[in-house]
VOGU-3710 file (C-alpha; in Angstrom, 3 decimals, decimal comma):
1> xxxxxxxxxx> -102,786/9,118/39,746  -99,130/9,432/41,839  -97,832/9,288/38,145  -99,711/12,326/36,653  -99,182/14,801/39,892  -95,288/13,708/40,961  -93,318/16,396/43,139  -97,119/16,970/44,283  -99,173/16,677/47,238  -102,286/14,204/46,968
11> xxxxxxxxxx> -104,943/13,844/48,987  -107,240/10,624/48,262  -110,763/11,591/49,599  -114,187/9,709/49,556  -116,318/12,290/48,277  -119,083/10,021/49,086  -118,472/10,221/52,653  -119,767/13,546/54,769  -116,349/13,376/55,903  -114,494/13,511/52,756
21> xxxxxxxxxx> -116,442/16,025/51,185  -116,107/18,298/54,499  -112,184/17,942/53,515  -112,753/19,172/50,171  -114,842/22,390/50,912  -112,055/23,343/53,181  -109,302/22,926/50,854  -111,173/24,501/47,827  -111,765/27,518/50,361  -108,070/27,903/50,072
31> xxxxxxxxxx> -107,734/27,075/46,576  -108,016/29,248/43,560  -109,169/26,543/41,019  -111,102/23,866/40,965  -110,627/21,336/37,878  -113,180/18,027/38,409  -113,958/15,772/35,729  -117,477/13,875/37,361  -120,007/13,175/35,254  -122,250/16,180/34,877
41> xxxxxxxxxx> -124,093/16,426/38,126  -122,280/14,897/40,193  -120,802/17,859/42,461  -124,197/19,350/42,498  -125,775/15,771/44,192  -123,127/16,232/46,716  -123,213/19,524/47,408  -120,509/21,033/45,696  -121,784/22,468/42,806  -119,580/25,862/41,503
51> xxxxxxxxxx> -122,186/28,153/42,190  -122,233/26,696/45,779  -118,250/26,906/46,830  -118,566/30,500/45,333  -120,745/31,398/47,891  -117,383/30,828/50,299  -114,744/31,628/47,788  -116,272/34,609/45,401  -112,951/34,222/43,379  -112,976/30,392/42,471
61> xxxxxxxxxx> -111,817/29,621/39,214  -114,043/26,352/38,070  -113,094/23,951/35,143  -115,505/21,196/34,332  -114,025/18,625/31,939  -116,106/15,510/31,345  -115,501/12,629/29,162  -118,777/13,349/26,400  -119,413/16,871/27,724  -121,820/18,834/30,044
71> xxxxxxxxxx> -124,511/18,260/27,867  -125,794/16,299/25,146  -126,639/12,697/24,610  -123,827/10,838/26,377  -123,144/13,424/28,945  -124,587/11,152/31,911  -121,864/8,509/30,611  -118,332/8,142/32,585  -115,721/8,982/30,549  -111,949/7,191/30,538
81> xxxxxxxxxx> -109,303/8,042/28,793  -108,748/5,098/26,478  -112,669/5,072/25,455  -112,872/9,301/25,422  -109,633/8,888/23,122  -111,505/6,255/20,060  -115,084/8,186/20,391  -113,079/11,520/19,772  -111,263/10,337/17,024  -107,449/10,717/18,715
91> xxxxxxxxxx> -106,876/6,931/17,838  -107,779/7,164/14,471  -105,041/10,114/13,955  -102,470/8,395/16,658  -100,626/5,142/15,331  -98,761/3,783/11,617  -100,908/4,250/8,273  -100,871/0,668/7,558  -101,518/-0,256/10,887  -103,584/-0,368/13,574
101> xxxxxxxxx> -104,321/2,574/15,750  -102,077/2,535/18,822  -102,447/3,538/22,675  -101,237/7,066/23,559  -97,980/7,025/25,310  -98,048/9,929/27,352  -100,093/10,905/30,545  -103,534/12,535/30,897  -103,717/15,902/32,939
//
């Protein structure tokens, strides 16, 4: 992740923990947006859900990106990058025409 967010602070939490997820809430209470990328439901069994760090920060800006989408079939599936990329169809369009397709070479964000 250090390679996506250089010149960047990071902050590694356990969102699993009471702890970590206390550290979160207070630094989205200073934060104007929130990007996660959980599979659907997964802020809302912690806690977290949008509607619920409104409550403390009326103006929070939310993005939810997940790898099949908030809703659907495969929306309860985790998504990474390499497997999002060949179910979207970005491999097939990525690579040499008489060749195989190739592995993007540039960074997720």
């Amino acid at each position: 992740m250090a390679q996506c967010f250089s010149q960047q602070k990071i902050n590694n939490l356990n969102l699993k923990s009471d702890e970590g997820r206390q550290i979160a809430k207070d630094l989205i209470l200073k934060s104007d947006v929130l990007i996660e990328n959980f599979k659907p439901g997964t802020l809302e069994k912690w806690g977290m859900s949008p509607d619920d760090l409104k409550k403390d920060n009326p103006g929070l800006i939310s993005a939810r990106i997940s790898g099949y989408g908030q809703t659907g079939p495969r929306s309860h599936l985790p998504g990474y990058a390499s497997v999002c990329e060949g179910y979207g169809g970005f491999r097939y369009v990525n690579g040499f025409p008489d060749g195989p397709s190739s592995q993007t070479q540039f960074k997720h964000r």
